[in-house]
RODO-2510 file (C-alpha; in nm, 4 decimals, decimal comma):
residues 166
     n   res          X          Y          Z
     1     x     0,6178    -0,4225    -0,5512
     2     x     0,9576    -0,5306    -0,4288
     3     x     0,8483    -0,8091    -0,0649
     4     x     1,1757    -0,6841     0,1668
     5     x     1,2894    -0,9934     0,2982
     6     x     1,6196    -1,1783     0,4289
     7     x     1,7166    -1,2927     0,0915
     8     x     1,6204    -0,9378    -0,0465
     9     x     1,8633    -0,6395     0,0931
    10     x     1,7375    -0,3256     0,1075
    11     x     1,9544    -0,1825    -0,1656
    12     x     1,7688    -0,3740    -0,4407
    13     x     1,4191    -0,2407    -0,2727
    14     x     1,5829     0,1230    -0,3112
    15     x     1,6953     0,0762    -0,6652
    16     x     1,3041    -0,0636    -0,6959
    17     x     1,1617     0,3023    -0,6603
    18     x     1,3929     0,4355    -0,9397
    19     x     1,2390     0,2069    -1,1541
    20     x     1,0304     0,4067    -1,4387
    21     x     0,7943     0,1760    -1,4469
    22     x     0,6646     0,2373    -1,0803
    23     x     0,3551     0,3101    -1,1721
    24     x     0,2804     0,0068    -1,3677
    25     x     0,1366    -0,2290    -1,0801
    26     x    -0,0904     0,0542    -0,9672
    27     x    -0,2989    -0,0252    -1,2795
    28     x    -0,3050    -0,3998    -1,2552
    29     x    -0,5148    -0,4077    -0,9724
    30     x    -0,8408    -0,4433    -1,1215
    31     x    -0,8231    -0,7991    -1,1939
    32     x    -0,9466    -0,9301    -0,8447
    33     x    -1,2762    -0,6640    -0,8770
    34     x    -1,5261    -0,9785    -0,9505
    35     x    -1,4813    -1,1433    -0,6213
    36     x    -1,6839    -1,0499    -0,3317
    37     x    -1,5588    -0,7164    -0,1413
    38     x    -1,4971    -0,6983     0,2291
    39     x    -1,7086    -0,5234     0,4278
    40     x    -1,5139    -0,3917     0,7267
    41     x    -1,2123    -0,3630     0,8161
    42     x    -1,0228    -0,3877     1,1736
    43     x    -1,0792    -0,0299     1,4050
    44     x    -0,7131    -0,0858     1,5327
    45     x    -0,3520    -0,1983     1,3873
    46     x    -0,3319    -0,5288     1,3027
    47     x     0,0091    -0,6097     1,1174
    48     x    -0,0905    -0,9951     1,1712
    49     x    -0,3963    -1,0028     1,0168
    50     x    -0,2131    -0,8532     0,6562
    51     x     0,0629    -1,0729     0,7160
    52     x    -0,1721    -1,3889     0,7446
    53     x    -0,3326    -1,2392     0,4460
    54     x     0,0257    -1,1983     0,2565
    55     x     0,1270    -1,5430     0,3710
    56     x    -0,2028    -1,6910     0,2380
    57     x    -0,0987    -1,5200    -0,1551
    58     x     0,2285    -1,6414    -0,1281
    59     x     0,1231    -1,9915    -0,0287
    60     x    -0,1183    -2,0073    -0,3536
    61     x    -0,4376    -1,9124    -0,1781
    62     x    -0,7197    -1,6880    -0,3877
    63     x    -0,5666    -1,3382    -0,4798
    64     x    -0,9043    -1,1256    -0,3716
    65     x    -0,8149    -0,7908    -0,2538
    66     x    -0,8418    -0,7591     0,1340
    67     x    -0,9113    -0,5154     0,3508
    68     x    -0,5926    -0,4558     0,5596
    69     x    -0,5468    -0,1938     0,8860
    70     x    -0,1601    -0,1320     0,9454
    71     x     0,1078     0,0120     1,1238
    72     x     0,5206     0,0633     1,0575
    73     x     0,8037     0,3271     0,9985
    74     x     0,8296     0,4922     0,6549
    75     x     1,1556     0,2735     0,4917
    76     x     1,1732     0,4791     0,1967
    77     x     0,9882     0,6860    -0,0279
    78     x     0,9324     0,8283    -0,3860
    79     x     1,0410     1,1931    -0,3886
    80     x     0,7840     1,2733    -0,6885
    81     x     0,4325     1,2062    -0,7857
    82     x     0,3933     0,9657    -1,0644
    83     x     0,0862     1,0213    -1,3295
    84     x    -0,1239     0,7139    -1,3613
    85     x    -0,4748     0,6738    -1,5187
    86     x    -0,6523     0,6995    -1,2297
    87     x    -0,4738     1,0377    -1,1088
    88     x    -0,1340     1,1404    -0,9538
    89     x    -0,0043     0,9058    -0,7072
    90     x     0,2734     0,9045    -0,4536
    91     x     0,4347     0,5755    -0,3011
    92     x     0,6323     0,4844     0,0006
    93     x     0,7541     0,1633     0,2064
    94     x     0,6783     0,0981     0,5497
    95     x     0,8345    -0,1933     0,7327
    96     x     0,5352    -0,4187     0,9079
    97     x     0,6920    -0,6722     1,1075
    98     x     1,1441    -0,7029     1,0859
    99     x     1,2361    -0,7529     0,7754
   100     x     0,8909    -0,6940     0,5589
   101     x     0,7902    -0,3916     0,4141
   102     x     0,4677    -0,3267     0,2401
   103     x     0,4583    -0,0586    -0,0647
   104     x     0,1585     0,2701     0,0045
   105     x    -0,0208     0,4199    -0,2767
   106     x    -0,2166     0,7468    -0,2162
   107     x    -0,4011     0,8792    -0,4521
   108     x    -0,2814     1,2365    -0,4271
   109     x    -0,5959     1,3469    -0,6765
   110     x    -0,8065     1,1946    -0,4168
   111     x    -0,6770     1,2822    -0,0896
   112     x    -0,6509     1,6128     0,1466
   113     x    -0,3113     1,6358     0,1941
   114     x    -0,0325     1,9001     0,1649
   115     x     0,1980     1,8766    -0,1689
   116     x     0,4119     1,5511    -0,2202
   117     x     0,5907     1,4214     0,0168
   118     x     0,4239     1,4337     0,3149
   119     x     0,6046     1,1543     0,4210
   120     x     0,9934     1,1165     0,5479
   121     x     1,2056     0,8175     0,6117
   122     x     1,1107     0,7052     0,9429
   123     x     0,7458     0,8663     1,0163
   124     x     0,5462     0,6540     1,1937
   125     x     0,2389     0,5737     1,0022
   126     x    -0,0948     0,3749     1,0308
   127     x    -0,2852     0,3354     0,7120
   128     x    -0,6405     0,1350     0,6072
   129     x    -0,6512     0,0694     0,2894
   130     x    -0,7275    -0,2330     0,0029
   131     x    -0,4171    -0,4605     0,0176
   132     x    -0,3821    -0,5888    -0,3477
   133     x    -0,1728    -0,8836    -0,4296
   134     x    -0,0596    -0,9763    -0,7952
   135     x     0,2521    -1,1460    -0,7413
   136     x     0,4960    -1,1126    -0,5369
   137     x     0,6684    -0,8120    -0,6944
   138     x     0,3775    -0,6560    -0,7267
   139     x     0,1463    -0,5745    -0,4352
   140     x     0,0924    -0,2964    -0,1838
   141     x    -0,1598    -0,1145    -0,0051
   142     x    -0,3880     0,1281    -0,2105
   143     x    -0,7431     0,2972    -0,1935
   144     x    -0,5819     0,4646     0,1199
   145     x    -0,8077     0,7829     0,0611
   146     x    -1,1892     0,8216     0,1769
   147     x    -1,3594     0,8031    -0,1398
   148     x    -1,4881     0,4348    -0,1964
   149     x    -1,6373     0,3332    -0,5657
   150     x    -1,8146    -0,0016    -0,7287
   151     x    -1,4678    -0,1770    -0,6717
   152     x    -1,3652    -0,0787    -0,3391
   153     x    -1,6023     0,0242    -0,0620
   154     x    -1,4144     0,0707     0,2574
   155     x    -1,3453     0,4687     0,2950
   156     x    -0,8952     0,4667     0,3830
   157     x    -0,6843     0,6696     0,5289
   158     x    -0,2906     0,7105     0,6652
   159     x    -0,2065     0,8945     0,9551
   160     x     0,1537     1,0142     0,9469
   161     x     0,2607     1,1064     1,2885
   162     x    -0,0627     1,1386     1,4231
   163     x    -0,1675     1,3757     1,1121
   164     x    -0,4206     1,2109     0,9257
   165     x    -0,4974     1,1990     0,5514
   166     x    -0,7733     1,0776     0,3665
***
């Protein structure tokens, strides 16, 4: 996961999702499945709370997943569904506060939705899901579906211009 900041243009988060190895941090997020699992998550936006919870990662703090509900415009987007173990997945960017952005992984197996994309550059989206931090190249926002299992139990979803998926 490519963290847009100042020092970061948006060109190198671009030539990120070209990568072929984009689905490679999607199966690294087990490691954090022995701590203790939130329980709820915020009913509205809250692009604070995740970036408190981002801050906190980068600072050193504990790497437990967190339960994250947030808000931004679609930045950019992978045109096709990648195969991963867990099932076909497609990604996108949304910005969460100027000059952040926060990879999405749907698990297109998982979800009602129509066939990848269903997401453009510049929907406005809101999505719940389990905000996973590794490092700081790799993190994002996944379990955005309904379906909850022994390491995740808060059902997700993202609503794409007031269309929602889960």
């Amino acid at each position: 996961m490519l963290h847009l900041t100042r020092r970061m243009p948006l060109l190198a988060l671009c030539a990120g999702l070209a990568l072929p190895t984009l689905n490679t941090p999607a199966q690294a997020r087990h490691r954090h499945a022995d701590t203790d699992q939130p329980a709820s998550v915020s009913a509205s936006c809250d692009n604070q709370d995740f970036l408190n919870k981002q801050q906190a990662f980068e600072n050193g703090g504990p790497k437990t997943d967190a339960a994250v509900h947030i808000c931004g415009t679609v930045l950019t987007l992978s045109r096709t569904a990648r195969q991963t173990r867990s099932g076909r997945h497609g990604y996108f960017y949304i910005t969460v506060a100027p000059n952040i952005s926060i990879r999405i992984v749907t698990n297109l197996d998982e979800m009602h939705t129509p066939a990848w994309p269903w997401v453009a550059k510049g929907d406005k989206v809101e999505v719940v899901g389990r905000y996973y931090y590794d490092s700081a190249r790799q993190q994002g926002v996944d379990w955005t579906h309904r379906g909850t299992g022994r390491s995740w139990g808060i059902p997700g979803y993202v609503i794409v211009n007031g269309t929602k998926y889960d």
